[in-house]
C-alpha positions in Angstrom: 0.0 0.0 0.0 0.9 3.6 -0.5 2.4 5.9 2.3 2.2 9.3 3.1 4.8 11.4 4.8 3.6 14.2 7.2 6.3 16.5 9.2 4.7 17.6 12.4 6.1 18.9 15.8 6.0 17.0 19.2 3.1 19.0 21.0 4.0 20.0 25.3 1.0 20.8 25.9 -2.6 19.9 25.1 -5.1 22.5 26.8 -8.3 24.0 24.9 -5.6 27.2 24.4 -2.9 25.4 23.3 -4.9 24.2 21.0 -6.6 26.7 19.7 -3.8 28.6 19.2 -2.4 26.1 17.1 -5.7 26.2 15.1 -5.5 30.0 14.5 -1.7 29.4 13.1 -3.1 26.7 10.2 -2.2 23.8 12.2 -3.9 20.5 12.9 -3.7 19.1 16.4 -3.2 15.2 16.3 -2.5 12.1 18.7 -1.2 8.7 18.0 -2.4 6.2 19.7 -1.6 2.3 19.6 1.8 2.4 20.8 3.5 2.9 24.6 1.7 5.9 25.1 -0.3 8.7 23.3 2.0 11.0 20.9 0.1 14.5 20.8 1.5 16.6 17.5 0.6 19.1 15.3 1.2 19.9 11.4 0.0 22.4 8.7 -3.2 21.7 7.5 -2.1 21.2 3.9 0.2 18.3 4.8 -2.9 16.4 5.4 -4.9 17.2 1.3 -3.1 14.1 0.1 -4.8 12.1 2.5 -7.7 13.3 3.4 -9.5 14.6 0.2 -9.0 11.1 -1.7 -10.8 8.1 -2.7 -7.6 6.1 -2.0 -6.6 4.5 1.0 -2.8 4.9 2.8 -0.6 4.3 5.6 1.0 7.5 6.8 4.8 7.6 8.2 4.5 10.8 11.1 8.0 12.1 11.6 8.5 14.4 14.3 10.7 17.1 14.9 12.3 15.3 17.9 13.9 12.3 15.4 11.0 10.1 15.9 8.9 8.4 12.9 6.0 6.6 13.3 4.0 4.7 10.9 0.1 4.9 11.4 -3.3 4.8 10.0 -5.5 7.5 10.2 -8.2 6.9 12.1 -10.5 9.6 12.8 -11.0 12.9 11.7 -12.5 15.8 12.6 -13.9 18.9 10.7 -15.3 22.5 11.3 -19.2 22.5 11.4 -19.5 25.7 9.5 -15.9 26.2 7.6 -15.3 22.4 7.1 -11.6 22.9 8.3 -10.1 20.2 9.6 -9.7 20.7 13.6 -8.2 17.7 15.0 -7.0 13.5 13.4 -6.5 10.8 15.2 -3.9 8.3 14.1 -3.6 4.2 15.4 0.4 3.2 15.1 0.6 0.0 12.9 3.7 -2.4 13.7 4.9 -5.1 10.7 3.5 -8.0 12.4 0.4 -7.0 13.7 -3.2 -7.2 11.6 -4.9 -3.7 11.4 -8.3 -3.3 9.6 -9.0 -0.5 7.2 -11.6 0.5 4.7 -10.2 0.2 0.8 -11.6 1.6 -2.2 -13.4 -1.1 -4.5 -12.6 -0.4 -8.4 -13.9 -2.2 -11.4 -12.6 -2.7 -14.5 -14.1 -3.5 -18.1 -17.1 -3.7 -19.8 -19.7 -5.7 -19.3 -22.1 -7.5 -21.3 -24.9 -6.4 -19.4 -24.0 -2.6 -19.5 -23.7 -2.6 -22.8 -27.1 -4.1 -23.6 -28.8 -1.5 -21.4 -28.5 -3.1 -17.6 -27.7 -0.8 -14.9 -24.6 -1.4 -12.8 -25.1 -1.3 -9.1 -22.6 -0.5 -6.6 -23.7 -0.3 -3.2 -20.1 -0.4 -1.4 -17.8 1.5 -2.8 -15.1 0.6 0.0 -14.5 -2.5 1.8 -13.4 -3.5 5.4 -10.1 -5.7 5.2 -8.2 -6.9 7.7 -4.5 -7.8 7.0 -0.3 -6.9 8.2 0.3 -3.2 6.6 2.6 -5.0 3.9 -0.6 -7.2 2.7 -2.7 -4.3 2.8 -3.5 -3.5 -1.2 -4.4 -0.2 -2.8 -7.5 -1.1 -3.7 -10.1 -4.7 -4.7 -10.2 -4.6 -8.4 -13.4 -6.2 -9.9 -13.3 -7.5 -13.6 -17.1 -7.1 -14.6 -16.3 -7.7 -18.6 -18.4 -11.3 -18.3 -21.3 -9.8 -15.9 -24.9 -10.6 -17.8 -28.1 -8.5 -17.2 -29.1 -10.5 -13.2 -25.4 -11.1 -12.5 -23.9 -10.9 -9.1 -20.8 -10.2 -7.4 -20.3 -11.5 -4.0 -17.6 -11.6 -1.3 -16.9 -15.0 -1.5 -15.6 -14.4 -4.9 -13.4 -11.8 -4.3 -10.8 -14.0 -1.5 -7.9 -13.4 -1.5 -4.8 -15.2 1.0 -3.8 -11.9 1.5 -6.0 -10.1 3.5 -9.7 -11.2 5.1 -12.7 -9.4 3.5 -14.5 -8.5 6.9 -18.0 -8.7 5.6 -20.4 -11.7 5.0 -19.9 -14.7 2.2 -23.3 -13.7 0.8 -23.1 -9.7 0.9 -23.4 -8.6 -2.7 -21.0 -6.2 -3.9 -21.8 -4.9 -7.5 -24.7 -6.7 -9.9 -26.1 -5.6 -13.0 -29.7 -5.2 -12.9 -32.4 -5.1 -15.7 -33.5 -1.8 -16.7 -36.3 -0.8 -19.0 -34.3 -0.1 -22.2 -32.3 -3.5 -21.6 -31.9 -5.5 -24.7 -32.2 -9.2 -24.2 -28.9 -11.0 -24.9 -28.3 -13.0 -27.9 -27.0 -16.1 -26.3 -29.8 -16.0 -22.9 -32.1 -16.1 -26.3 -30.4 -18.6 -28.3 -30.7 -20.7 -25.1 -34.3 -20.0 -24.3 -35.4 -20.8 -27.9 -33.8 -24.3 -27.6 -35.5 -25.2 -24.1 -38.6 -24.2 -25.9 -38.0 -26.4 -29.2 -37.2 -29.5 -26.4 -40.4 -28.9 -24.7 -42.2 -28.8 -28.0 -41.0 -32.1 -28.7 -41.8 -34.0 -26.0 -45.0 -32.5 -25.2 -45.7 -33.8 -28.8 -44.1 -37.4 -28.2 -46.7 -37.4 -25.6 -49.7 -36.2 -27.4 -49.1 -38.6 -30.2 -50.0 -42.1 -28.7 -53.5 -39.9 -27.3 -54.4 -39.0 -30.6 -53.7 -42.4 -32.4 -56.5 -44.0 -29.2 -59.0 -41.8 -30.1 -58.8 -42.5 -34.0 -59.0 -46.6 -32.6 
């Protein structure tokens, strides 16, 4: 996964003025927690637009004026009611060899069949929880819908990976193609309608025939 490097300074004190002073001067008041002990730090507000106003997900590596880094994932965040400034992130330290969980952006790629003949693509998740060590942690969960008919799902259980866990249910769909007014019907779903019919025909007259042949008797 991707990582973003912020420079902040070790904050001494945390009061409502210390604070708010650091507020008035453009900076963001932050803690890290997850390790030892809470790290309380600040840093410019624009240090923080590469990963707060994106679709993508990252781990962040916080190094402070005193010498020390530490790697993190942001964890909450907090923004003015009226000027939508950002007024105080939390951050969770991540080590190597311990699982974290974190939301990732779902993308799809091609075209599908379904699309294309007038279905309407559904996405109702455009993120999903996974839990994994930061180094198995991917960018993103890529979905190939190229081969996805008018009625077709997605679900979790098809999108496993030995990498990470998908922390949702088996059965939870996450993107379908549904039928839309203006769909057209496929050519194949119509080839194979049209020979269940012409099988049915057949035996229903198989059946009829012996009936008929009685009554002429």
């Amino acid at each position: 996964m991707k990582s973003i490097t912020i420079n902040g300074s070790q904050r001494e004190s945390v009061g409502k003025k210390a604070t708010k002073a650091l507020r008035n001067a453009g900076q963001v008041p932050c803690v890290i927690y997850g390790g030892d002990k809470a790290l309380h730090f600040s840093a410019p507000e624009l240090a923080f637009s590469k990963l707060v106003y994106t679709p993508d997900a990252h781990t962040v590596v916080i190094t402070l004026d005193t010498g020390e880094t530490v790697n993190a994932i942001m964890q909450d965040i907090q923004f003015h009611p009226v000027s939508d400034r950002i007024i105080h992130i939390d951050f969770y330290q991540i080590f190597e060899n311990k699982a974290i969980t974190m939301d990732i952006p779902v993308r799809t790629v091609g075209s599908s069949k379904g699309v294309i003949n007038g279905g309407n693509l559904r996405r109702p998740y455009r993120k999903l929880r996974v839990k994994a060590i930061p180094s198995k942690l991917p960018d993103f969960i890529e979905i190939d819908i190229t081969p996805l008919k008018i009625g077709d799902k997605v679900y979790i259980s098809e999108l496993m990976n030995g990498d990470y866990t998908l922390m949702h249910p088996d059965n939870m769909v996450v993107c379908q193609v549904r039928r839309s007014r203006l769909a057209i019907v496929d050519e194949e779903e119509e080839e194979e309608e049209g020979a269940e019919g012409e099988e049915g025909t057949t035996a229903e007259g198989g059946a009829d025939a012996p009936a008929a042949e009685a009554a002429q008797e």
